[in-house]
N, C-alpha and C positions, 0 to 999 in steps of 0.2 A: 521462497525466493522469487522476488520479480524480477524476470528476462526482459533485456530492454535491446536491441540491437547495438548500440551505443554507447553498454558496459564497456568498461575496459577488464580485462578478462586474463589470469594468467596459464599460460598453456602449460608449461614445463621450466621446472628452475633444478640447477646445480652450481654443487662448488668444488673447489679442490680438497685437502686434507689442509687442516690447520697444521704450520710448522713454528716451533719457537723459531725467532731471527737467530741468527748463527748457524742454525742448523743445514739440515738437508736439503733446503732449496735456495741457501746462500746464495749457488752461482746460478739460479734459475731467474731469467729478467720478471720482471714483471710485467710485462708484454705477453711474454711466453705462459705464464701463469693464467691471466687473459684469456688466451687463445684456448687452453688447454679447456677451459670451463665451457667457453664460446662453440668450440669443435663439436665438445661433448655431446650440449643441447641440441645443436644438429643433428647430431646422428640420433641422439634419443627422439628427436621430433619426427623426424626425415624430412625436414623441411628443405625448400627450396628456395636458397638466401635471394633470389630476387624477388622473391614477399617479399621483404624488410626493408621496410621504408628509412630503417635509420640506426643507427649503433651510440648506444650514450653508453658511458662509461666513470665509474666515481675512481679518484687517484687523488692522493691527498702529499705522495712525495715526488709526485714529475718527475721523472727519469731526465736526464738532461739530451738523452741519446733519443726519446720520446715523451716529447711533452704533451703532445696529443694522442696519447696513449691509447686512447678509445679508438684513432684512426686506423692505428700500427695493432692494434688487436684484430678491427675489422678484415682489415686488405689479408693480413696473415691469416685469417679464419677462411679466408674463403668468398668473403664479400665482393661481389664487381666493381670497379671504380667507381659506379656510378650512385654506388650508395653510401650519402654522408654518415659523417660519424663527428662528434664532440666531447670533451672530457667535461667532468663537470667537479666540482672542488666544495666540501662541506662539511669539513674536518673530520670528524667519527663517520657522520653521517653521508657521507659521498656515494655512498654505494643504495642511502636509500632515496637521496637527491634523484639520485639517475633514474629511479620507479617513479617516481613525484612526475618528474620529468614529462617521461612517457605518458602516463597516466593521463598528463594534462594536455600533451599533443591530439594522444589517441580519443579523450571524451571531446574536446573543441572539432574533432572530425580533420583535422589536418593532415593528420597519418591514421594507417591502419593497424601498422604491424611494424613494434620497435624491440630490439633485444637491449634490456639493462642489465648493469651490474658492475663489479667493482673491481680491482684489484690493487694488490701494495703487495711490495717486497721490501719489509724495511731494515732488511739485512743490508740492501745495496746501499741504504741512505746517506750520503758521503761523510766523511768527516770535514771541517772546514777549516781553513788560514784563517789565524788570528790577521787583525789589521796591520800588527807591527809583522810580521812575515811576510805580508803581503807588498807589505812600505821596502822592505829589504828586497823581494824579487823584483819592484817596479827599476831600483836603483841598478838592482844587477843589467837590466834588459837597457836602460839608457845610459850605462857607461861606457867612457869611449877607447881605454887603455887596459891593456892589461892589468898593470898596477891598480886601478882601480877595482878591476874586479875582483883580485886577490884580494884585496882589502873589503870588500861585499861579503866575500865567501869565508873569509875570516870571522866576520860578523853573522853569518850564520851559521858558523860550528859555535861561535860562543850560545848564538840564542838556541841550536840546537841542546845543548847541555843544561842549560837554564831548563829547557820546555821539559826534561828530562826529569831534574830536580821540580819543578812544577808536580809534574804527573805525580810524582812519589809522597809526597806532602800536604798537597793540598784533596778536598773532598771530589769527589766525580764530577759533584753538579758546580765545581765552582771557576769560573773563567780566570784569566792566569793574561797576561801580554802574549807569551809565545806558546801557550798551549790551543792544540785544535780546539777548532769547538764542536761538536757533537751534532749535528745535525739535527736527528731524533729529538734531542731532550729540547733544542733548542726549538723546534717546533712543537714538543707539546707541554710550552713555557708561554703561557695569555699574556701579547703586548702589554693589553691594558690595564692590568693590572700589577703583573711582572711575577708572579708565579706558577707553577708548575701545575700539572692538573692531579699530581699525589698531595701536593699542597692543600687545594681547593676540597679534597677529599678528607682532608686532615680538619679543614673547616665544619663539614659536617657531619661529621663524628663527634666534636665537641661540640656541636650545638645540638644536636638529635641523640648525645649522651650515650652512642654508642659503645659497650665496650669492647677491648680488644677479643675476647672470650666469643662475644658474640659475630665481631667480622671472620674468627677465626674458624668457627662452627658451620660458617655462609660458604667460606671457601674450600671448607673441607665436603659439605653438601655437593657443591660442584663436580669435587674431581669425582665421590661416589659416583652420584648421578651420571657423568659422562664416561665415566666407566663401565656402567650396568649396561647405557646405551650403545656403547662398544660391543660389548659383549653380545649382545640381545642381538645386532647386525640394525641397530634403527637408523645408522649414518647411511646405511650403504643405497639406499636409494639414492640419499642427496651427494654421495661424492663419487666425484671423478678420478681416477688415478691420474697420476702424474709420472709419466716415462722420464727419467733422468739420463739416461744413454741411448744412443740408435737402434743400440741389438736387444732392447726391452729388455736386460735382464735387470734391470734397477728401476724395482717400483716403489711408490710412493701411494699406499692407499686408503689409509688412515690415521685421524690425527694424532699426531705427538704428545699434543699438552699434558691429557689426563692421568691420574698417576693412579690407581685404584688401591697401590699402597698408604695412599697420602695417609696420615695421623694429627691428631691435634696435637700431639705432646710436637710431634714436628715443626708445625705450626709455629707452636710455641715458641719453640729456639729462635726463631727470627728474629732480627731485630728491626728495629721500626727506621725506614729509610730517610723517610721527609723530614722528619721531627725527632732529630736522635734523643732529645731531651724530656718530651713530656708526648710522642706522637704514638701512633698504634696501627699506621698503614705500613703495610711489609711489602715484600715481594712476594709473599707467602698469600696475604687476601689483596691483591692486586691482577689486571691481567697480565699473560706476557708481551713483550712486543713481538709480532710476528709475522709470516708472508703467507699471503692465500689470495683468493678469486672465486669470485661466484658470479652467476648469470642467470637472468628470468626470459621466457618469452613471452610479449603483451601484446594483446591484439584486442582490437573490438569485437565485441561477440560475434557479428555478421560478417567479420572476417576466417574467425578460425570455423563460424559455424559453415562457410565458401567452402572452406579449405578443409572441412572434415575431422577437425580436432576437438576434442571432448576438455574443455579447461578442469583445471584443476580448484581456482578461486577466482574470486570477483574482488576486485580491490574498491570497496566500502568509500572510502575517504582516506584523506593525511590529514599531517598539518604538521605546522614548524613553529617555534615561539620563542622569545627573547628572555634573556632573565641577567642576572648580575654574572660576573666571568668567572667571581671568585665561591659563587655557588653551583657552578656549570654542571654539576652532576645531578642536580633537584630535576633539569630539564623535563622528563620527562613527567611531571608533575605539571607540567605549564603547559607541553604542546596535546597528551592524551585528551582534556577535557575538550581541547577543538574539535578534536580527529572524532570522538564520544557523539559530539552537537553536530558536527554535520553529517555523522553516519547516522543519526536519530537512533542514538541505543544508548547505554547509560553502562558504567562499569560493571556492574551485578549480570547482563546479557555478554561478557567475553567468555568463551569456553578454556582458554588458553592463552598465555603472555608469557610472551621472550622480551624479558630486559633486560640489555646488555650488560654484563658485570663488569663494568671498568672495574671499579672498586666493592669491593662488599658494601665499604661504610655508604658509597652511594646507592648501591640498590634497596640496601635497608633503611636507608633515608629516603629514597623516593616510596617506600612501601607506607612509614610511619608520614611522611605528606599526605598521600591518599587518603589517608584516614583519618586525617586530622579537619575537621570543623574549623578548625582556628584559621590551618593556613590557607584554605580555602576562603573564606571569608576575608583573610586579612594580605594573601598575595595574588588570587585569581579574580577577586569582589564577586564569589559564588555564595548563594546563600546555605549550601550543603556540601559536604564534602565528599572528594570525587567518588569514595567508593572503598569497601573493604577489599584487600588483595587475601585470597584464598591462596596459602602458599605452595598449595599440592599443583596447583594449574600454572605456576612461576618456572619458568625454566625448568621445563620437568625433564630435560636430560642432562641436565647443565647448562654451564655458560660458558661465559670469553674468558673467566678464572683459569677452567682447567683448558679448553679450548682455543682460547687465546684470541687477540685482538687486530687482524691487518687492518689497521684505520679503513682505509679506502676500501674493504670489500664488505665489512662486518655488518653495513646497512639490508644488503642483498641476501648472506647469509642467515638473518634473523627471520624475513619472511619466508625464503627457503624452509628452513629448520621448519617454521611455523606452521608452515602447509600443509608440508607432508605430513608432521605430525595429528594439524587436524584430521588429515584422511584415514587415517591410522584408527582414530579415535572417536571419530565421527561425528567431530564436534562445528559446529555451526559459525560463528563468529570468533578471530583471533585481534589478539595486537601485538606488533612488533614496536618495539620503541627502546629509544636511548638516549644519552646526553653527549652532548658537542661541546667542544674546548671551545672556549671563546665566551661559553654564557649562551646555548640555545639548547631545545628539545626537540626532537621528532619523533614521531607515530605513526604508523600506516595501520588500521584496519580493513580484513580481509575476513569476506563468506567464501563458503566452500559450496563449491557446484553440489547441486543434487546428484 
């Protein structure tokens, strides 16, 4: 490894325990979840927050109570007024936006020392008034009689019964006049296209021919995997507890997802959610939705090397890359060969990859991309293709199947997992990469300090 004073350099990274949404950190904000990550690093560093030149944070559902989430993390962690702080929004990828971020402050030499990372509670995610509910309270708020409003209020016991019979009848994903609308699904539903991103997964599954047998075999890989990892203690460097009452007796310090029970035949029973008709994405080889937080500290090497801290990796390169919305899961097919070219290394030099498991069908479609001559020549204009994945080095404790998915932290989480496990293993060069709603890919490649 060449030492250059003006690597950007990560010092120490944590996260929380992954929780299914609904669950056990329901009524935890996502500020709170933030903080709880943010604290941690602290103490694990002993750092002194006035180094920190600046607080970035990825958050993909806004709290309405904290839209600059990244600020309401800082000020709560302990940060002095005096140090900015910005959210930053990038669907999946928010959480590794916010290392990009840094990365690019801390090499242009503007700042020295920035803490990234992410967090989502997407249990909090609201549910939302139909427009015609909305049209009925504008009416209620500008009438001027009583008799008026009784007759408002009339009108929304009848639409309340309606939204009722709605609910009972019609499918989860389908909008109704007086039924809520979902917040969640409705954000991870691609304007531009106007489908869902189990949709988009559904897409290539049928084109990459995968079958159900085989996403089910991926997800059931998962829970083993992150179960062994459980078992083994390999989380427990990278996670934080999580205090749920004053008097600590409610902790929270490992994740939920993984099921080590899990079974194929189980698998099996599922039925296919997007595509009841002819589809094979379940909830079974899908992630869950979920809440968590994770945090990095990045500094340039002549900063932690001031301050006496021994980094953990050197963050190589990224990259980010466009593609169609309704194949948004290949991403990481489009942005690794960047992240490959400007870290001057080729896929066959990775010791290790974390790809995030939205979907099985998409991790297994981005593996059979990689490999593919064709699509490389005929969607990158590369004249080889990117590279065989070695499946033993792919999420070798698991993924966001059994671990699960908070949009906005998962980006932070990946290089986390990644690191430490390099250190573990004493492997040289990693990549973290995933796909983004909307039609994009990201990648961060990372050396491991000598």
């Amino acid at each position: 490894m060449s030492l250059n004073d003006n690597d950007v350099v990560i010092v120490e990274g944590v996260r929380t325990p992954f929780v299914k949404a609904g669950g056990t950190f329901k009524n935890v904000h996502a500020a709170d979840l933030g903080k709880t990550a943010v604290k941690d690093l602290i103490a694990k560093t002993n750092l002194d927050v006035n180094e920190v030149d600046e607080v970035i944070f990825g958050n993909a559902g806004n709290p309405a109570d904290a839209v600059n989430i990244s600020r309401v993390v800082a000020l709560g962690s302990g940060f002095p007024l005096k140090t900015s702080a910005f959210t930053v929004h990038r669907n999946c990828a928010s959480a590794m936006e916010s290392i990009a971020t840094g990365f690019d402050k801390i090499k242009s030499g503007t700042l020295s020392a920035v803490i990234a990372g992410g967090t989502e509670n997407m249990s909090q995610m609201p549910l939302l008034m139909s427009s015609a509910f909305v049209k009925l309270f504008e009416k209620l708020g500008s009438a001027k009689t009583t008799g008026q409003r009784l007759g408002i209020l009339g009108s929304l016991l009848k639409a309340d019964f309606k939204q009722i019979i709605d609910m009972v009848t019609t499918s989860p994903m389908a909008e109704t006049p007086y039924k809520p609308i979902i917040s969640v699904m409705k954000g991870l539903t691609d304007p531009f296209v106007g489908i869902n991103m189990g949709q988009t997964a559904e897409i290539l599954a049928k084109e990459f021919g995968l079958s159900r047998l085989e996403q089910d075999q991926f997800a059931l890989r998962s829970h083993q995997l992150a179960s062994k990892a459980m078992k083994d203690g390999r989380f427990k460097l990278e996670i934080t507890p999580v205090f749920k009452s004053p008097d600590f007796k409610e902790v929270i310090s490992e994740d939920v997802g993984p099921r080590e029970s899990q079974s194929i035949e189980q698998l099996a029973k599922l039925k296919p959610f997007f595509d009841k008709a002819t589809g094979t994405i379940t909830a079974g080889n899908s992630c869950p939705i979920t809440d968590g937080a994770a945090a990095v500290l990045l500094m340039s090497r002549a900063k932690a090397n001031a301050l006496g801290y021994k980094p953990i990796a050197k963050i190589r390169s990224y990259a980010f890359a466009g593609l169609e919305p309704e194949r948004m899961g290949l991403g990481p097919a489009y942005s690794t060969p960047l992240a490959l070219k400007r870290a001057g290394l080729q896929l066959k030099d990775i010791g290790l990859i974390e790809l995030n498991e939205a979907f099985a069908a998409q991790v297994l479609s981005c593996v059979k991309a990689f490999e593919s001559k064709e699509f490389a020549q005929n969607k990158l204009g590369l004249s080889e293709k990117i590279g065989d994945v070695n499946m033993d080095l792919l999420n070798v404790n698991g993924g966001a199947i059994a671990l699960g998915h908070p949009v906005g932290a998962t980006g932070t989480r990946l290089v986390v997992t990644l690191m430490k496990e390099m250190q573990k293993r004493n492997v040289q060069f990693g990549l973290a990469t995933l796909c983004i709603g909307g039609g994009q890919g990201g990648s961060i490649i990372i050396e491991k300090e000598a």
